[in-house]
C-alpha positions as CSV (number, residue, x, y, z in Angstrom):
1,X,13.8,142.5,39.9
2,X,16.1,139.8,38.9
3,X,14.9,136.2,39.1
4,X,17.6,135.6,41.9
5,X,15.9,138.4,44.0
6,X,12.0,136.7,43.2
7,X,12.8,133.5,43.9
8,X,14.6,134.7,47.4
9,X,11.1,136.6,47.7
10,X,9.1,133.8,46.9
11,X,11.0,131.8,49.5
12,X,10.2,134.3,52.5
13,X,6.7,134.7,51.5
14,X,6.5,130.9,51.8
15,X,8.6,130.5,55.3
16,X,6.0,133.2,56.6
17,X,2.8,131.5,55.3
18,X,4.4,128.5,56.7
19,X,5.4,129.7,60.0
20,X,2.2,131.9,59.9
21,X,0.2,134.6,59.2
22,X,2.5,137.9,60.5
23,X,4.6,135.6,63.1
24,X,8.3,136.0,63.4
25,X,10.5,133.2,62.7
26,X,10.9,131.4,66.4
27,X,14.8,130.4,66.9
28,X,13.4,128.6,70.0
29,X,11.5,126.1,67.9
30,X,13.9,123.5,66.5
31,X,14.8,124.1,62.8
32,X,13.6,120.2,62.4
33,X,10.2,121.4,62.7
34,X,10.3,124.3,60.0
35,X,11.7,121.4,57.6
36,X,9.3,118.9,58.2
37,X,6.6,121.6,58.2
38,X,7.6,122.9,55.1
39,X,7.6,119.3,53.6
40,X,4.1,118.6,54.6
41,X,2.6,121.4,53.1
42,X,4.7,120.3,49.8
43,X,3.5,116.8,50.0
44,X,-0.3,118.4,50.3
45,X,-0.2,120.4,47.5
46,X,1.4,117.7,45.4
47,X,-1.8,115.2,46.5
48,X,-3.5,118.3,46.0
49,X,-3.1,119.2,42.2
50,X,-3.4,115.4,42.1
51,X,-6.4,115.1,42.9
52,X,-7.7,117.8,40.5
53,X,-5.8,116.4,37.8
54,X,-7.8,113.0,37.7
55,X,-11.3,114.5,38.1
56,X,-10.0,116.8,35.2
57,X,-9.3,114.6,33.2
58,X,-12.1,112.7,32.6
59,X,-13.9,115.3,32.0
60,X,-11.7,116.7,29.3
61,X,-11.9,113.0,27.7
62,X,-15.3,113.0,28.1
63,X,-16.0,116.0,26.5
64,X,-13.4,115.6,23.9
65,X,-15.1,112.1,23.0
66,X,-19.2,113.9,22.7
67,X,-17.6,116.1,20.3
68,X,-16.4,113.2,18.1
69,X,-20.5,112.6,17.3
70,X,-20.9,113.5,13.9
71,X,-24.6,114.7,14.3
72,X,-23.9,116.8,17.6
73,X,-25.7,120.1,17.7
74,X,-23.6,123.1,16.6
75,X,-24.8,124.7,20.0
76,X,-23.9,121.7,22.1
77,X,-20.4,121.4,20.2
78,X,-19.7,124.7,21.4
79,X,-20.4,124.2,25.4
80,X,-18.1,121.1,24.6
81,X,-15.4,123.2,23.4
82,X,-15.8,125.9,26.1
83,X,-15.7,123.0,28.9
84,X,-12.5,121.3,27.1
85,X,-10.9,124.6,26.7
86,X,-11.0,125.6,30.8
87,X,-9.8,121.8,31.7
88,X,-6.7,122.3,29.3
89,X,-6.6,125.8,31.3
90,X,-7.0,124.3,34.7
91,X,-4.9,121.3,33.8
92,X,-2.1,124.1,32.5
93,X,-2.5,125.7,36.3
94,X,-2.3,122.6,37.7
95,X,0.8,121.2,35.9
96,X,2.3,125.0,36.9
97,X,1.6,124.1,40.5
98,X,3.7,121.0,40.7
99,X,6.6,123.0,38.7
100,X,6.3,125.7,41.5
101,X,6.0,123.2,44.6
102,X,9.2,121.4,42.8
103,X,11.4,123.7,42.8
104,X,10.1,125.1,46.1
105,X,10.6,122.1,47.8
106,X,14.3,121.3,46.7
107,X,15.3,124.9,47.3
108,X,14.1,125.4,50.3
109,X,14.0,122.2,52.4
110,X,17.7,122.4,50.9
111,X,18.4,125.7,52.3
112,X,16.4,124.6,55.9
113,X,19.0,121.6,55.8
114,X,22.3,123.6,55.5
115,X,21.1,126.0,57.9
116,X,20.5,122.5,59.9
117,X,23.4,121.0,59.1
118,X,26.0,124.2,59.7
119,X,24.2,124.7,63.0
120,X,24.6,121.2,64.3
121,X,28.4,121.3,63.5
C-alpha cells in the first residue's frame, strides 16, 4: 500500500471515528460542523499528549537526577534506569502523537475546507 493510499485510509478511519462509531457520513448536517468537530478533537489530543508530557517529564528528571548519587544501590540504579527508559518510550509516543494529529489536522480540516469552499460557490 502506497503512503498516498494510507494516509487516504487514515483519513476515513478518522472522519468515521469522528462522525461515529459505524454512522454514515450525514450530507444533511452542515459541513461546518464536521470541520469544527474534527478540530476539537485535534485541539484535545494536542492538550492531551500535553498534559502527559509535563507529568513525564519530571519524572524522567527526577529519576535521571537519583541516578547521579554516587553511592546509589546497584539494584536501585537499575529500577531508575528501567523507569527512565519507558518515560523516553512514552515521551517518544507522545511526541509521535502530535506529529500524527499535525499532519491530520492540516490535511484534513484542509480537505473539509475545499469541500466547503467548492460547495459554497
Amino acid at each position: 500500500m502506497s503512503r498516498d493510499e494510507t494516509s487516504k485510509k487514515q483519513r476515513a478511519q478518522l472522519q468515521k471515528a469522528t462522525i461515529g462509531e459505524g454512522a454514515q457520513y450525514d450530507r444533511d448536517l452542515p459541513e461546518q460542523f464536521h470541520v469544527d468537530r474534527l478540530s476539537e478533537l485535534f485541539a484535545t489530543l494536542g492538550m492531551l499528549s500535553h498534559k502527559i508530557n509535563n507529568p513525564l517529564t519530571a519524572l524522567m528528571g527526577r529519576a535521571q537526577i537519583l541516578r547521579m548519587n554516587q553511592d546509589l544501590d546497584p539494584q536501585m540504579d537499575k529500577v531508575l534506569s528501567v523507569i527512565e527508559d519507558s518515560t523516553k518510550r512514552i515521551a517518544g509516543y507522545t511526541r509521535e502523537l502530535s506529529v500524527v494529529v499535525d499532519r491530520a489536522r492540516s490535511e484534513i480540516l484542509e480537505d473539509l475546507r475545499s469541500a466547503l469552499s467548492h460547495t459554497d460557490g
